[in-house]
KETILUM-873719 format. One record per residue (C-alpha): x, y, z; residue number from 1. Coordinates in nm, 4 decimals, padded with zeros to 6 digits. Each point is the difference from the previous one (the first is absolute). Example, Ala and Ser with C-alpha at 12.3 -4.5 7.8 and 13.67 -1.06 7.14 Angstrom:
// KETILUM-873719
(atom (01.2300,-00.4500,00.7800),1)
(atom (00.1370,00.3440,-00.0660),2)
//
This chain:
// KETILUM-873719
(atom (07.8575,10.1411,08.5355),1)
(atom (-00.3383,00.1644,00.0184),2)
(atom (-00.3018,-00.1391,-00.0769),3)
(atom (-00.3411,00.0135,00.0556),4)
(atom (-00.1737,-00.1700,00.2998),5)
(atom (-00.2778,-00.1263,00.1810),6)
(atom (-00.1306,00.0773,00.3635),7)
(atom (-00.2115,00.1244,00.2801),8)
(atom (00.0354,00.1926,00.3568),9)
(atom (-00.1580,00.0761,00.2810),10)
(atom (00.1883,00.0761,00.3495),11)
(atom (00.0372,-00.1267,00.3507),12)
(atom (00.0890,00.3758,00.0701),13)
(atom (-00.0859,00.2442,-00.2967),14)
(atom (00.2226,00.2893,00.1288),15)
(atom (-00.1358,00.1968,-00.3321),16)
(atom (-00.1962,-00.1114,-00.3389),17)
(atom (-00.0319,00.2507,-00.2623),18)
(atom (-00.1766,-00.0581,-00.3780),19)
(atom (00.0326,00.1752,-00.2603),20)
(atom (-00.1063,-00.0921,-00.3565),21)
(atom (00.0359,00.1223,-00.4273),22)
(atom (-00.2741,-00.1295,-00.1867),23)
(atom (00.1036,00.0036,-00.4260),24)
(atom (-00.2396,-00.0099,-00.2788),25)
(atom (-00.3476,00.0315,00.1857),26)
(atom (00.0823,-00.3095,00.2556),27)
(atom (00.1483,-00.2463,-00.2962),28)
(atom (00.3001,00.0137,00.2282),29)
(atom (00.0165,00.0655,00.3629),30)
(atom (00.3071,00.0352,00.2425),31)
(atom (-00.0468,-00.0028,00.3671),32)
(atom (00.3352,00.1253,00.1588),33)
(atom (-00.0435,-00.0884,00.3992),34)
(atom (00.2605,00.0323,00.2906),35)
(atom (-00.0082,-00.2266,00.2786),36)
(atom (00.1640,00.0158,00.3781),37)
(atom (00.0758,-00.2627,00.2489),38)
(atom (00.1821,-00.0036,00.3322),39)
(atom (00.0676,-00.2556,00.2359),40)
(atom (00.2014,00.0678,00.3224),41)
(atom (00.3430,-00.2209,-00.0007),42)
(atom (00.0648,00.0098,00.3470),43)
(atom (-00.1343,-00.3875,00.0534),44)
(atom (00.0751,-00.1159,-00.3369),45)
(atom (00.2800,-00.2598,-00.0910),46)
(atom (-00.0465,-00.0661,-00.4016),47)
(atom (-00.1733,00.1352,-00.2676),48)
(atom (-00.1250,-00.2422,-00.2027),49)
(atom (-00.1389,00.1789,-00.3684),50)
(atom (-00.2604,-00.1941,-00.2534),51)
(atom (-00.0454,00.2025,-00.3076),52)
(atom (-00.1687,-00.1150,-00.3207),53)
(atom (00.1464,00.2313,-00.2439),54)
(atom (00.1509,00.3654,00.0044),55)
(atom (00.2978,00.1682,00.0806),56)
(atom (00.1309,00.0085,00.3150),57)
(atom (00.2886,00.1813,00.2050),58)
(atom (00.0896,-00.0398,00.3352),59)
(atom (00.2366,00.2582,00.1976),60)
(atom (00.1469,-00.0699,00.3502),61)
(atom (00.0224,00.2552,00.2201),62)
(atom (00.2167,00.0051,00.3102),63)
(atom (-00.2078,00.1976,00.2252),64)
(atom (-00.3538,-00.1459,-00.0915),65)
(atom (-00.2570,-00.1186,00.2432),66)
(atom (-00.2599,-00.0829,-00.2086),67)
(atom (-00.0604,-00.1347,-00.3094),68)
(atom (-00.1408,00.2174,-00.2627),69)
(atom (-00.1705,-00.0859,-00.3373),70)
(atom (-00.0984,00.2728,-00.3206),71)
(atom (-00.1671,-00.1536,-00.3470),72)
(atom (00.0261,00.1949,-00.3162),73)
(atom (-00.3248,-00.1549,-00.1947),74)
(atom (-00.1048,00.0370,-00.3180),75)
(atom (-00.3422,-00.1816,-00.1294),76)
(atom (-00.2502,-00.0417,-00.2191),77)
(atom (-00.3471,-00.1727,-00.0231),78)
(atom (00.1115,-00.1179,00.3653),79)
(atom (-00.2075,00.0829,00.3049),80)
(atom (00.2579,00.1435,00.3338),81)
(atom (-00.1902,-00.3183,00.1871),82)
(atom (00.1510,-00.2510,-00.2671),83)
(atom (00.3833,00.1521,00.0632),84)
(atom (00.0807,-00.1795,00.3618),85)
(atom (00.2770,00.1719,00.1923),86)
(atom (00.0638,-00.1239,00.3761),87)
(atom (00.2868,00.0226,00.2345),88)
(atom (-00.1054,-00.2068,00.3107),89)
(atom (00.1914,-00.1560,00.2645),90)
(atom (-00.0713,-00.3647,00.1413),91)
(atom (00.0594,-00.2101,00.2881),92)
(atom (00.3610,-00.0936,-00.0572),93)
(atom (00.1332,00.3820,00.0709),94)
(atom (00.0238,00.0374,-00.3655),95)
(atom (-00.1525,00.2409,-00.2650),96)
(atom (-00.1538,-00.1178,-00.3766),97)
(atom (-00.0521,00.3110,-00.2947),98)
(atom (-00.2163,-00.1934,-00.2397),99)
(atom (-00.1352,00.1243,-00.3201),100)
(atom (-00.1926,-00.1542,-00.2393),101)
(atom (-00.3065,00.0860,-00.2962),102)
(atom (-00.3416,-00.1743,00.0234),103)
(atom (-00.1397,00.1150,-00.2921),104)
(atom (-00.0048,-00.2581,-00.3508),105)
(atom (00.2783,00.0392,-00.3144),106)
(atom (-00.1690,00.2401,-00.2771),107)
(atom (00.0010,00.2925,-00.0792),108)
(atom (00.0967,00.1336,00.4121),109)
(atom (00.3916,00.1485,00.0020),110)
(atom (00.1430,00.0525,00.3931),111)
(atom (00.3767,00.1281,-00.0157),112)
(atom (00.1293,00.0454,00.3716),113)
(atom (00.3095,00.0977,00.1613),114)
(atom (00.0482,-00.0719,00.3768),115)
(atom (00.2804,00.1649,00.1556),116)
(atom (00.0349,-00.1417,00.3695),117)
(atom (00.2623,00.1626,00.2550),118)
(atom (00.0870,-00.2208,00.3108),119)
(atom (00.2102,-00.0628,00.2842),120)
(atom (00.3425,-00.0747,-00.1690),121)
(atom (00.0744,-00.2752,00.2262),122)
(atom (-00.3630,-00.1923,-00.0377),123)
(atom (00.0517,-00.3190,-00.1946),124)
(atom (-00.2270,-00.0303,-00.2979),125)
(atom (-00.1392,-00.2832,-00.2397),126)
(atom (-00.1591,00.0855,-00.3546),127)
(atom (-00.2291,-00.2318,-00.2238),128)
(atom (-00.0400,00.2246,-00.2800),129)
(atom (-00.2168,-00.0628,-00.3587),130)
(atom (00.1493,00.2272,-00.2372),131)
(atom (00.1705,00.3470,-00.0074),132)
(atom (00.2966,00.1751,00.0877),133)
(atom (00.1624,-00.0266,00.3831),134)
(atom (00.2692,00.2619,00.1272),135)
(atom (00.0522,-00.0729,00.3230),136)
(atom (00.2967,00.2172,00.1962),137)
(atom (00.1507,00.1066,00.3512),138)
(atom (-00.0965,-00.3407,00.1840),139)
(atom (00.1860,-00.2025,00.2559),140)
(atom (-00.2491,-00.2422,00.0747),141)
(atom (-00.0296,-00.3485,-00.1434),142)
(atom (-00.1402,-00.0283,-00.4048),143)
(atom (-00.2231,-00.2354,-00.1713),144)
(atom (-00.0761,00.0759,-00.3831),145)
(atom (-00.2372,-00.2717,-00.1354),146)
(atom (-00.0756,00.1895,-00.3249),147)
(atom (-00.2219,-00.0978,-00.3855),148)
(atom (00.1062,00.2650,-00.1772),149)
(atom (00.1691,00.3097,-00.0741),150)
(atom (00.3188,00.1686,00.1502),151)
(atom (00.1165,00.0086,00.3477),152)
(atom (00.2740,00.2086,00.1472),153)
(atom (00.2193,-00.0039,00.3294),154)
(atom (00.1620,00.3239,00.1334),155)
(atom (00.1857,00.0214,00.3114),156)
(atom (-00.0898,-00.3209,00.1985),157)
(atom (00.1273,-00.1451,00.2564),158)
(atom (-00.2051,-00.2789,00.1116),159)
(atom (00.0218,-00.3595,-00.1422),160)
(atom (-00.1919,00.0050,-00.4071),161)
(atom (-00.1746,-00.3052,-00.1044),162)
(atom (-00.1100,00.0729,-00.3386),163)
(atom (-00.2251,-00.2878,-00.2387),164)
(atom (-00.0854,00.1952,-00.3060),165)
(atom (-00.2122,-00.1530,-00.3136),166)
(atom (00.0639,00.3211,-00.2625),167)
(atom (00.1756,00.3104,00.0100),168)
(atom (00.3509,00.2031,00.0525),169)
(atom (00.1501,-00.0722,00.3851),170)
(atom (00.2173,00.3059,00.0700),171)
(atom (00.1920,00.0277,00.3235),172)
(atom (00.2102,00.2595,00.1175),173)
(atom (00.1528,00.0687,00.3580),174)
(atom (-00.1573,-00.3345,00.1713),175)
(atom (00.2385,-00.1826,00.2559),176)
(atom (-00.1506,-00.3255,00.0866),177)
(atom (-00.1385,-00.1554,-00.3502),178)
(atom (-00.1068,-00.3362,00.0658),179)
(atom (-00.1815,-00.1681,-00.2766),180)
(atom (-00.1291,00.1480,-00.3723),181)
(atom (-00.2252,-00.2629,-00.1877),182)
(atom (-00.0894,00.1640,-00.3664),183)
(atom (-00.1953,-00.1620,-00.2578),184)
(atom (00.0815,00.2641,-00.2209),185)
(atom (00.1742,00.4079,-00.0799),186)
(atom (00.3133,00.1484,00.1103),187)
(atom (00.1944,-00.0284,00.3251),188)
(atom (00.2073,00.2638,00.1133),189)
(atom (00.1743,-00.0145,00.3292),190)
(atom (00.2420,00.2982,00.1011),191)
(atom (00.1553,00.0820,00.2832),192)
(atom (-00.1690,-00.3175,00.1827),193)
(atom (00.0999,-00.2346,00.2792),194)
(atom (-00.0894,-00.3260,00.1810),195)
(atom (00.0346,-00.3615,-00.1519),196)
(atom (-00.2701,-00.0100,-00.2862),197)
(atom (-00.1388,-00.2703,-00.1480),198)
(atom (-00.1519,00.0896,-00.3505),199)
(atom (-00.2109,-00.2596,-00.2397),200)
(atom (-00.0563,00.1868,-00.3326),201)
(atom (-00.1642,-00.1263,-00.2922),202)
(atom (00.0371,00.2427,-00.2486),203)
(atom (00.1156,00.3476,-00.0293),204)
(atom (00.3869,00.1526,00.0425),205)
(atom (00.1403,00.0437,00.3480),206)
(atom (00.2476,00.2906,00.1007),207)
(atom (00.1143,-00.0238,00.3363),208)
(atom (00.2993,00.2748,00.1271),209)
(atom (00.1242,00.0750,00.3196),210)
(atom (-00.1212,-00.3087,00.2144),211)
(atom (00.1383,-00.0724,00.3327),212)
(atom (-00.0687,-00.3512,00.0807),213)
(atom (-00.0591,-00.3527,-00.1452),214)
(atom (-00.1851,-00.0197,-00.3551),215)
(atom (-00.1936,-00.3332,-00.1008),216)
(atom (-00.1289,-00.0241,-00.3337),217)
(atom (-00.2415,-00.1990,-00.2366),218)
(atom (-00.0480,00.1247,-00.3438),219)
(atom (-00.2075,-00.1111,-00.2692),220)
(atom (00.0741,00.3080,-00.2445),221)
(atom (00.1388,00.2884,-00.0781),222)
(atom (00.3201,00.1933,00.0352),223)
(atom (00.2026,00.0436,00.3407),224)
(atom (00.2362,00.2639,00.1115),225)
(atom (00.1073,00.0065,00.3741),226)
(atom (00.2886,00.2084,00.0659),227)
(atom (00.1479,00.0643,00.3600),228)
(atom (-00.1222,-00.2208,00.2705),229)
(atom (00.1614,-00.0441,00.3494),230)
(atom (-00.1061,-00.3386,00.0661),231)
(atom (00.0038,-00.3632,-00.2538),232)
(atom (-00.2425,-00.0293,-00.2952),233)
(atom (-00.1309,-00.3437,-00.1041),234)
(atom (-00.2073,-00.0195,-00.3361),235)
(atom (-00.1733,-00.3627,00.0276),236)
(atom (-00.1515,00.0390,-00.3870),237)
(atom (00.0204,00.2212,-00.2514),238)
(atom (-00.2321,-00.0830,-00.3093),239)
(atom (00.0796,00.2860,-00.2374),240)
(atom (00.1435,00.3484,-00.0349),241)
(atom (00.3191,00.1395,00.0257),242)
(atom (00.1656,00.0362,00.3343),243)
(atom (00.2730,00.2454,00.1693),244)
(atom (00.1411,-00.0842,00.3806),245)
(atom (00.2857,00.2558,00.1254),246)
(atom (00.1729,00.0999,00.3375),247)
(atom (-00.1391,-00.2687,00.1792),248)
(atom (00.1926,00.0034,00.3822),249)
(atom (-00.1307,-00.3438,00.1004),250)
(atom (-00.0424,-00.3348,-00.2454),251)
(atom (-00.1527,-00.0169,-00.3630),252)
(atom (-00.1781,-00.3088,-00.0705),253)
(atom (-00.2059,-00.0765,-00.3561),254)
(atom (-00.1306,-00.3682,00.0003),255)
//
């Protein structure tokens, strides 16, 4: 899902800010294209917590890591750099916040940013995010997704995944220790997954393959298809939509 966005940045540690800018039809339209830097040394850190307002946003682990390191693709117009806020800071609890955010009022302004973060794989990490896509990948640390809108994706974790989502395809892939997935609304797709999962979904089909461990659902609508799971399923409501449940090693319950 990509979208347009709002925001704003300026550093704790600007490793390197470069601007560059096309100007169309003598000024009538402006685009500022800016890259933006941060860096934060790990070695003291024990969670990342991340507070974006809106944008795209992937995180990478990396095994061999000591710090963590921050780049933001930014596109703009009629929006000062001042107004687009970019920070990475750490406070007094040995943890680390990335906050982004746009000061500037709804018009005719247009900020589209991508922030790619790479971090210690094991680090635990906690996201409030406003809107925009989320790939996050290669962590072993603990997750927690509170997410508006737009799509997130999990490949290759192995921490515990705490996911409350208002809008937006949840698609999971290689994650061991799934623990709860609230959606409002979109697609859920879980393969090759484990842990015991609780899942509250309002609306939207579900697809879950290759699960090792207990599955809990509560389903308001839409179709569901889980098919190999080495553990017991319980579905505690089912509104509407069609449903599939096959090779199941442990007990199948549908109240």
């Amino acid at each position: 899902m990509k979208q347009m966005k709002r925001w704003i940045g300026v550093g704790l540690i600007a490793v390197g800010i470069g601007v560059a800018g096309c100007t169309i039809n003598n000024n009538v339209i402006k685009i500022e294209e800016e890259k933006r830097q941060l860096e934060l040394p790990a070695e003291s850190i024990e969670a990342l917590n991340i507070v974006t307002d809106s944008g795209d946003l992937v995180v990478k682990g990396d095994e061999k890591a000591t710090a963590i390191h921050v780049e933001a693709e930014i596109k703009s117009k009629n929006v000062k750099p001042e107004e687009i806020i970019l920070t990475l800071e750490k406070d007094g609890n040995n943890a680390a916040t990335l906050r982004s955010e746009v000061n500037t009022d709804i018009g005719f302004n247009y900020v589209d940013m991508t922030i790619t973060v790479i971090v210690p794989a094991k680090l635990p990490i906690a996201l409030t995010d406003g809107s925009g896509d989320i790939d996050m990948t290669n962590l072993t640390g603990k997750l927690t997704i509170e997410d508006d809108s737009g799509d997130i994706r999990l490949t290759n974790t192995n921490g515990e995944v705490e996911i409350r989502d208002q809008s937006g395809d949840i698609k999971i892939k290689d994650a061991s220790a799934l623990k709860l997935i609230e959606d409002d609304s979109g697609e859920i797709v879980m393969e090759n997954t484990g842990g015991n999962v609780a899942i509250h979904d309002q609306s939207g089909d579900m697809y879950i393959r290759k699960h090792k461990g207990d599955v809990t659902i509560s389903d308001q609508s839409g179709d569901i298809v889980i098919d190999t799971v080495e553990g017991n399923v319980l579905i505690e409501s089912d509104g509407s939509g069609d449903r599939l449940v096959q090779n199941v090693t442990g007990s199948y319950t549908s109240k």
